[in-house]
DRENMAR-176677 format. One record per residue (C-alpha): residue number from 0; x, y, z; chain; residue in one letter. Coordinates in nm, 2 decimals. Example, Ala and Ser with C-alpha at 12.3 -4.5 7.8 and 13.67 -1.06 7.14 Angstrom:
<rs>
(0, (1.23, -0.45, 0.78), 'A', 'A'),
(1, (1.37, -0.11, 0.71), 'A', 'S'),
</rs>
This chain:
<rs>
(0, (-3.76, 0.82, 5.59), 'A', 'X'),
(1, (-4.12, 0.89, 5.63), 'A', 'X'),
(2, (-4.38, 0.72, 5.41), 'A', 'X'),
(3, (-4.50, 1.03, 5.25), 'A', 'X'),
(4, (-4.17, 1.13, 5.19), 'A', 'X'),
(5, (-4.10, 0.80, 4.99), 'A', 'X'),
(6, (-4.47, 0.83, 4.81), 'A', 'X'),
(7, (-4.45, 1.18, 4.75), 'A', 'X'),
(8, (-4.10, 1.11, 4.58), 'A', 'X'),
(9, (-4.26, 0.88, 4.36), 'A', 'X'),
(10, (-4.55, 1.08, 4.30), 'A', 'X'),
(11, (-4.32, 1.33, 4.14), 'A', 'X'),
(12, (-4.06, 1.05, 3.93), 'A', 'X'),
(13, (-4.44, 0.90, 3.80), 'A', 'X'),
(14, (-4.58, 1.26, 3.68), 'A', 'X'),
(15, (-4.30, 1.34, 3.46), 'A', 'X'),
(16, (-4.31, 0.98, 3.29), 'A', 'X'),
(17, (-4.67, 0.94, 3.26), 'A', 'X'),
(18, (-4.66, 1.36, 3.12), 'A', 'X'),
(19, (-4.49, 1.24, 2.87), 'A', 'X'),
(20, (-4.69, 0.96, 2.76), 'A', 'X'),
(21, (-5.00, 1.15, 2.80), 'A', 'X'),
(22, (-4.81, 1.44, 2.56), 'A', 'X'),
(23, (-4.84, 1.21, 2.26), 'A', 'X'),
(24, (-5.23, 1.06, 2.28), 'A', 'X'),
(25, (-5.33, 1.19, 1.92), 'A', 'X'),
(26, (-5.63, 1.42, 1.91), 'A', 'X'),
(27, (-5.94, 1.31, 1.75), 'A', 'X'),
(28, (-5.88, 0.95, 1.84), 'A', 'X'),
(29, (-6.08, 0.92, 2.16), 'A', 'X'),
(30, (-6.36, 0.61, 2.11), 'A', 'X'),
(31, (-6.08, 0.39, 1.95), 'A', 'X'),
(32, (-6.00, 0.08, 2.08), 'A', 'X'),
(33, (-5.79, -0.20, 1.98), 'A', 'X'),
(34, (-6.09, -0.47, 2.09), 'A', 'X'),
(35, (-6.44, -0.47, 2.13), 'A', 'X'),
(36, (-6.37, -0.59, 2.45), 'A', 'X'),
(37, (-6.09, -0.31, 2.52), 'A', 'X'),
(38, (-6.16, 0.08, 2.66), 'A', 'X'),
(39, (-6.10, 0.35, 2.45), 'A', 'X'),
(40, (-5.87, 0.54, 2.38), 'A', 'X'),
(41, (-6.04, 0.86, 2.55), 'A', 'X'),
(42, (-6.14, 0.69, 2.84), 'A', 'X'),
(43, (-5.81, 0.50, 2.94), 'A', 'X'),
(44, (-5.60, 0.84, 2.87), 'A', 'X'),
(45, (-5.87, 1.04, 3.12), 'A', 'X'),
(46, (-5.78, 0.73, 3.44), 'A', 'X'),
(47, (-5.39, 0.75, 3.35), 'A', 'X'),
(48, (-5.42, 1.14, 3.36), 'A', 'X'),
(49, (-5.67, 1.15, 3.67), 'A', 'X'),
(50, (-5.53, 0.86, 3.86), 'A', 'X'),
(51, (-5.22, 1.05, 4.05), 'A', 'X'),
(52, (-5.50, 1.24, 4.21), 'A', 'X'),
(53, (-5.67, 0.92, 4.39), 'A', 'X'),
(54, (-5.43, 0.98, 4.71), 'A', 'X'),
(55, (-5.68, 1.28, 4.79), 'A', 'X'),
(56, (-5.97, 1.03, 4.87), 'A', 'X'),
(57, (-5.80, 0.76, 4.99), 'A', 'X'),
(58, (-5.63, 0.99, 5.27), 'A', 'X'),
(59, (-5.95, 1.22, 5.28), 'A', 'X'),
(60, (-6.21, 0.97, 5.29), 'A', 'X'),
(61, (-6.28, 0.66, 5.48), 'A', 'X'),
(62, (-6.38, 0.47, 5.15), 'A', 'X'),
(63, (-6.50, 0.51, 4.80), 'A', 'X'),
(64, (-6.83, 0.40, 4.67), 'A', 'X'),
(65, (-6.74, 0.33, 4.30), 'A', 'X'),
(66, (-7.12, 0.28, 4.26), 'A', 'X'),
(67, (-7.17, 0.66, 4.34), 'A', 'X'),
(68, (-6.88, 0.83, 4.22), 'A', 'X'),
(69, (-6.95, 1.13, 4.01), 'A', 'X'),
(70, (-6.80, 1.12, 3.62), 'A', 'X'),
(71, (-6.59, 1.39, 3.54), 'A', 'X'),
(72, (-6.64, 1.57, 3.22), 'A', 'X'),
(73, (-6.46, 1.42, 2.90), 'A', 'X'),
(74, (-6.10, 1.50, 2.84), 'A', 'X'),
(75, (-6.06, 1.56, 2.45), 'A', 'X'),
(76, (-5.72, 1.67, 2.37), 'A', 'X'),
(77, (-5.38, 1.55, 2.48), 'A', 'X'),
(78, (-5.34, 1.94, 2.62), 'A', 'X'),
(79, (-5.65, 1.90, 2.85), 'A', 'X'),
(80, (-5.51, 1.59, 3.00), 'A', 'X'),
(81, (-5.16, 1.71, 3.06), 'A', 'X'),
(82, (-5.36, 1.95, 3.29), 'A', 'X'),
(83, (-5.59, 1.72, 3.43), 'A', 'X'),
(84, (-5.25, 1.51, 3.53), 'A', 'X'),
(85, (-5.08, 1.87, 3.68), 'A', 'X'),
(86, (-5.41, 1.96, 3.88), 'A', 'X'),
(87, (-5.39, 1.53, 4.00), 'A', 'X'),
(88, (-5.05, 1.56, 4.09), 'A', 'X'),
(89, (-5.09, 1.89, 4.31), 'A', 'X'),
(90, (-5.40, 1.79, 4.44), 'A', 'X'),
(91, (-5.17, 1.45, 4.54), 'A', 'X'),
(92, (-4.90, 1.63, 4.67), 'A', 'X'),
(93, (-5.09, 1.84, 4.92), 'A', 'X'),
(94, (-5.28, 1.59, 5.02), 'A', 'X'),
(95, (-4.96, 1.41, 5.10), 'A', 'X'),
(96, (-4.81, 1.67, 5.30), 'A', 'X'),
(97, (-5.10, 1.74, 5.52), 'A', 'X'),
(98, (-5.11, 1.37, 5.61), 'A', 'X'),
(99, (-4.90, 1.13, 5.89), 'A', 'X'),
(100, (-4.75, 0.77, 5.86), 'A', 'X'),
(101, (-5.00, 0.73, 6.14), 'A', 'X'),
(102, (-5.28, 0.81, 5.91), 'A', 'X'),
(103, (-5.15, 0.61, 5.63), 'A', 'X'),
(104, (-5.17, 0.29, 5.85), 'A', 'X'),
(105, (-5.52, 0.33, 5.90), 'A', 'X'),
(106, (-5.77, 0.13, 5.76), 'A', 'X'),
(107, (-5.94, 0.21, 5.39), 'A', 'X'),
(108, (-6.21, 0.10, 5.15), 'A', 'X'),
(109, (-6.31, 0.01, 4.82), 'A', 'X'),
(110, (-6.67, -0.01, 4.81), 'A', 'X'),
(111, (-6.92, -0.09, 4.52), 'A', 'X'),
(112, (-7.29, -0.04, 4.56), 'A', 'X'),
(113, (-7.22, -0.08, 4.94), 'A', 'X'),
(114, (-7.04, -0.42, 4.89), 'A', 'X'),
(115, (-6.70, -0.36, 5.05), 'A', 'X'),
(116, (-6.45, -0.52, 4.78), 'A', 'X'),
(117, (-6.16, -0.44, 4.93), 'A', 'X'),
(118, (-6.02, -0.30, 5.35), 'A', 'X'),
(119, (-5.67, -0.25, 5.36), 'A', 'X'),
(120, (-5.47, 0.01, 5.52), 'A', 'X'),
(121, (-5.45, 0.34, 5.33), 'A', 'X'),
(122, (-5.07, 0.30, 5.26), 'A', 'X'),
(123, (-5.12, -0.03, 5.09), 'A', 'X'),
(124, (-5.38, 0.11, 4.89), 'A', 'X'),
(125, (-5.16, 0.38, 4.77), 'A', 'X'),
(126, (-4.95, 0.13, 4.69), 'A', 'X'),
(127, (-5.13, -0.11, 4.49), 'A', 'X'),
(128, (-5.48, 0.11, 4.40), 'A', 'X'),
(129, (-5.24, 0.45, 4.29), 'A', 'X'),
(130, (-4.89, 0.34, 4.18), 'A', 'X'),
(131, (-4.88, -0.01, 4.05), 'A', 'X'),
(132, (-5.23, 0.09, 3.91), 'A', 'X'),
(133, (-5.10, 0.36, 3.77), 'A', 'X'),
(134, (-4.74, 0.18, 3.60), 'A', 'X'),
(135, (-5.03, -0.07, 3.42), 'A', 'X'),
(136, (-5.22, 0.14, 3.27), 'A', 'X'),
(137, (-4.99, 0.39, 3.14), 'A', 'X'),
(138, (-4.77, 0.06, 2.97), 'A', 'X'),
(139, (-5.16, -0.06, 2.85), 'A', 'X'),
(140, (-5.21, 0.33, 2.73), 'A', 'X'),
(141, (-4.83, 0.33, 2.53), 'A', 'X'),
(142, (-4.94, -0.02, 2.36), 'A', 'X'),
(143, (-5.26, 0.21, 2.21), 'A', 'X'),
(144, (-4.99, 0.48, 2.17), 'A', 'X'),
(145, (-4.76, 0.21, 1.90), 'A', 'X'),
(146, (-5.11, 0.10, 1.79), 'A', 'X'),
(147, (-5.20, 0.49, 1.67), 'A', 'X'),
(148, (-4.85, 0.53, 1.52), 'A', 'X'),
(149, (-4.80, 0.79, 1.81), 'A', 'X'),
(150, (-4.42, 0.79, 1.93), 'A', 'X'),
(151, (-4.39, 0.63, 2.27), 'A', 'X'),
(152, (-4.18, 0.79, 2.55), 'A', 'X'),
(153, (-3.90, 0.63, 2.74), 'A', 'X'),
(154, (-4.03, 0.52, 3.07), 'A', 'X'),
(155, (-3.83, 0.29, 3.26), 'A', 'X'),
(156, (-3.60, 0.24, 3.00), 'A', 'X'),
(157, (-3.55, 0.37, 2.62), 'A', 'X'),
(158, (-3.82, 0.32, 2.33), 'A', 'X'),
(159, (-3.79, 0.22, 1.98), 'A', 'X'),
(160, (-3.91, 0.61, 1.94), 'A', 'X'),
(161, (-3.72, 0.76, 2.27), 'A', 'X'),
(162, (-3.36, 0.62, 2.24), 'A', 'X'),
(163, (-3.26, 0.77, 2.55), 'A', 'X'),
(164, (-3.40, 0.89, 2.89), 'A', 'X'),
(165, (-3.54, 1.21, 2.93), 'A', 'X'),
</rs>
């Protein structure tokens, strides 16, 4: 099996699990945060739902400057980022498919202000910097989700709220 076979199969499995998550962010609750030191709400909702859609530069792009990345407007409701996460995901997915294992073996960066932070080849960064990046936050964003009273979805396994898989 091809490696964008294998990541564009997860691709899918992780947008329906982190659709469902995003489906129960309550509106109205985006600057809370559980610590002073903690993001918000808003903001930590916005990288779950944008996040599927970092494949696009990593296999577009030789690197990322963090330090000159545009900001994207403001997600508000739980509606606008369910479709932030579809337009990620499909953004993802074509990006996948117009991309070789040879590609993916090729060397990528994470650069901030012109520091390089991290080199690594471009399947690794999917990896680590898209899918285990992604499982964390979502679990971080369904701790704010108990924290809000907001149901939280089964994921890998049933919730108190989600007794079963979907």
């Amino acid at each position: 099996m091809k490696l964008t076979e294998l990541f564009l199969a997860e691709l899918e499995q992780e947008a329906a699990t982190t659709r469902r998550t995003l489906e129960r962010v309550p509106d109205g609750r985006y600057d809370w945060k559980p610590h002073e030191k903690s993001m918000t709400l808003g903001y930590l909702a916005e990288l779950v739902a944008r996040m599927p859609s970092w494949p696009v530069f990593m296999i577009n792009k030789d690197e990322l400057d963090l330090a000159t990345n545009e900001k994207p407007k403001p997600l508000r409701t739980s509606r606008e980022l369910v479709e932030a996460l579809d337009q990620s995901v499909a953004d993802a997915r074509e990006a996948l498919l117009n991309t070789t294992d040879e590609h993916l073996m090729t060397p990528w960066r994470l650069v901030v202000g012109g520091k390089v932070v991290s080199e690594q080849p471009r399947y690794l960064a999917l990896r680590h910097g898209v899918f285990n990046h992604l499982a964390h936050h979502r679990g971080q964003l369904t701790v704010y989700l108990r924290l809000n009273d907001a149901p939280v979805p089964a994921i890998y396994g049933p919730s108190a709220d989600d007794g079963s898989f979907e």
